[in-house]
C-alpha positions as CSV (number, residue, x, y, z in Angstrom):
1,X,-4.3,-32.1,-196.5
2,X,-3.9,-28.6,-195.4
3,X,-6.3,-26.4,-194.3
4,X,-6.2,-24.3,-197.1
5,X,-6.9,-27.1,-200.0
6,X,-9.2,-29.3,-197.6
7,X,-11.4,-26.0,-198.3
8,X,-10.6,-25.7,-201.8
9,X,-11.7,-29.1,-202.1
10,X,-14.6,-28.6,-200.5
11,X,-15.8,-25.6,-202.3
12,X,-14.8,-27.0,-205.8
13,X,-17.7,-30.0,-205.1
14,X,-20.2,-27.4,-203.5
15,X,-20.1,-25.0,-206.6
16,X,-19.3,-27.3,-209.7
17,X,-21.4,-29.9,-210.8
18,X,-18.6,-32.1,-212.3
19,X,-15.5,-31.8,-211.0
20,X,-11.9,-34.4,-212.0
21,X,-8.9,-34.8,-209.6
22,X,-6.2,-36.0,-211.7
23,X,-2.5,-35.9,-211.6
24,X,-0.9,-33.9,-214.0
25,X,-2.2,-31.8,-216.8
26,X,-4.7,-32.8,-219.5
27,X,-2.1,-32.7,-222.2
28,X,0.7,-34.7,-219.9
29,X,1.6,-37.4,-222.7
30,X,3.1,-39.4,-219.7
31,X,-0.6,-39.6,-217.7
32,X,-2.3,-41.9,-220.3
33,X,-4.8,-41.8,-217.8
34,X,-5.6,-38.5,-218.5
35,X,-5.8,-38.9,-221.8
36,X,-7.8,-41.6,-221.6
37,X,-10.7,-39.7,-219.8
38,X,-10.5,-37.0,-221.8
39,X,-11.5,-39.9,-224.7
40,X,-14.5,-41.1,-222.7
41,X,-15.7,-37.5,-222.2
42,X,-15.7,-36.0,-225.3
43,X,-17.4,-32.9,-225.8
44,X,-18.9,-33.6,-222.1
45,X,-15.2,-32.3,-221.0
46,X,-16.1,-29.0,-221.2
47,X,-18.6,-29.1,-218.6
48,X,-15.6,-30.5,-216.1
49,X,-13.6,-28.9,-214.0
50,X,-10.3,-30.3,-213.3
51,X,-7.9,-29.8,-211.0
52,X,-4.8,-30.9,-210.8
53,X,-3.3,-32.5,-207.6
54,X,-0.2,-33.1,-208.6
55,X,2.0,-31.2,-206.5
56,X,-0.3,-31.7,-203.8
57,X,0.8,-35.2,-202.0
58,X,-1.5,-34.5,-198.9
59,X,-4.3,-33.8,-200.5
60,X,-3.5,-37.0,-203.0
61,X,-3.6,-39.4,-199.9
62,X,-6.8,-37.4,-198.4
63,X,-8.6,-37.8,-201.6
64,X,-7.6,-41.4,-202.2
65,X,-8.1,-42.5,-198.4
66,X,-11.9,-40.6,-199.5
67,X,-12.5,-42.5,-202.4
68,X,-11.5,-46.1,-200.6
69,X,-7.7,-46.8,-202.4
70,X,-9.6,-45.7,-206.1
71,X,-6.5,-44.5,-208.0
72,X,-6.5,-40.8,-210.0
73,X,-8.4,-39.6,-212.0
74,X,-11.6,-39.4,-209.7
75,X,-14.8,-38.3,-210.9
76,X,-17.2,-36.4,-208.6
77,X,-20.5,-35.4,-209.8
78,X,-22.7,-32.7,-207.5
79,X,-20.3,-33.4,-204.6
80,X,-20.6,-37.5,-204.7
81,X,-18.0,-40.2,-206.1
82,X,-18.7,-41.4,-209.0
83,X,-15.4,-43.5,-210.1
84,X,-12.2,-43.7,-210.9
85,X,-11.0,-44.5,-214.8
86,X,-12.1,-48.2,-214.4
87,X,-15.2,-47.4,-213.3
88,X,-15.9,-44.2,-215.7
89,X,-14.8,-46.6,-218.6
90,X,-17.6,-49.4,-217.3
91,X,-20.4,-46.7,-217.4
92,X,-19.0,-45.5,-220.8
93,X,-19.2,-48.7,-222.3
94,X,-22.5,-49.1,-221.1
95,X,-23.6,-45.7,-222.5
96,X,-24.3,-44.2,-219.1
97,X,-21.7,-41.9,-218.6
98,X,-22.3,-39.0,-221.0
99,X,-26.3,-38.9,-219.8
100,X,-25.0,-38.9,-216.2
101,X,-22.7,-35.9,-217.1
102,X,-25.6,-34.1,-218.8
103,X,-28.0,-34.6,-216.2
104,X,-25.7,-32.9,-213.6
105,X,-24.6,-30.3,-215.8
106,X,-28.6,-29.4,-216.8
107,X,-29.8,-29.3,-213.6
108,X,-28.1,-25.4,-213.5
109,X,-26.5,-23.1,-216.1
110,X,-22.7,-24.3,-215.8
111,X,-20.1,-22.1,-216.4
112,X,-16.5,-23.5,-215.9
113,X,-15.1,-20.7,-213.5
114,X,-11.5,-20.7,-215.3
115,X,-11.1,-20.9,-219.2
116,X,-9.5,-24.3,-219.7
117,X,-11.8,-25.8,-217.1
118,X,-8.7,-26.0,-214.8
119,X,-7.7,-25.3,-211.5
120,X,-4.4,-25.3,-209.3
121,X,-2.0,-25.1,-211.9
């Protein structure tokens, strides 16, 4: 990971409570995992930041080598893992995963720093 995006990185999970590295956009018919989170979050979503890694291998390695071999999208709440799809679905399904997002997001007045939510296009 470059310089540059290891700090971009960094500053993302300092200053936004929930924050998605995916590959690809959220409206990428081809990413069905996208589209998939974007289910499970509902009107949550708009309370996440996402950013893109797509054209970012380095930074794709760095943040999977991080999260342990967990594939894309990964979830980050105030600056800690929280899971990858598999594991976002499991908490959904167990009703957790909207109350966890809620907690983070009340904790401070959150206001997505780009319009869509979405960084690094």
């Amino acid at each position: 990971m470059s310089p540059a995006d290891a700090q971009t990185v960094k500053q993302e999970l300092q200053i936004n409570p929930v924050v998605v590295f995916l590959r690809g956009s959220l409206t990428d018919t081809v990413e069905q995992s996208n589209q998939r989170l974007l289910e499970l979050l509902g009107p949550m979503r708009t309370a996440v930041v996402f950013i893109d890694i797509a054209t970012r291998p380095d930074t794709e390695r760095s943040l999977r080598r991080m999260a342990k071999g967990r594939d894309f999208p990964l979830m980050y709440i105030r600056g800690h893992l929280l899971g990858d799809l598999a594991e976002l679905e499991a908490l959904a399904k167990n009703n957790q995963l909207r109350p966890l997002l809620k907690a983070a997001v009340k904790k401070r007045h959150f206001v997505p720093s780009s319009p869509a939510g979405q960084r690094w296009h």
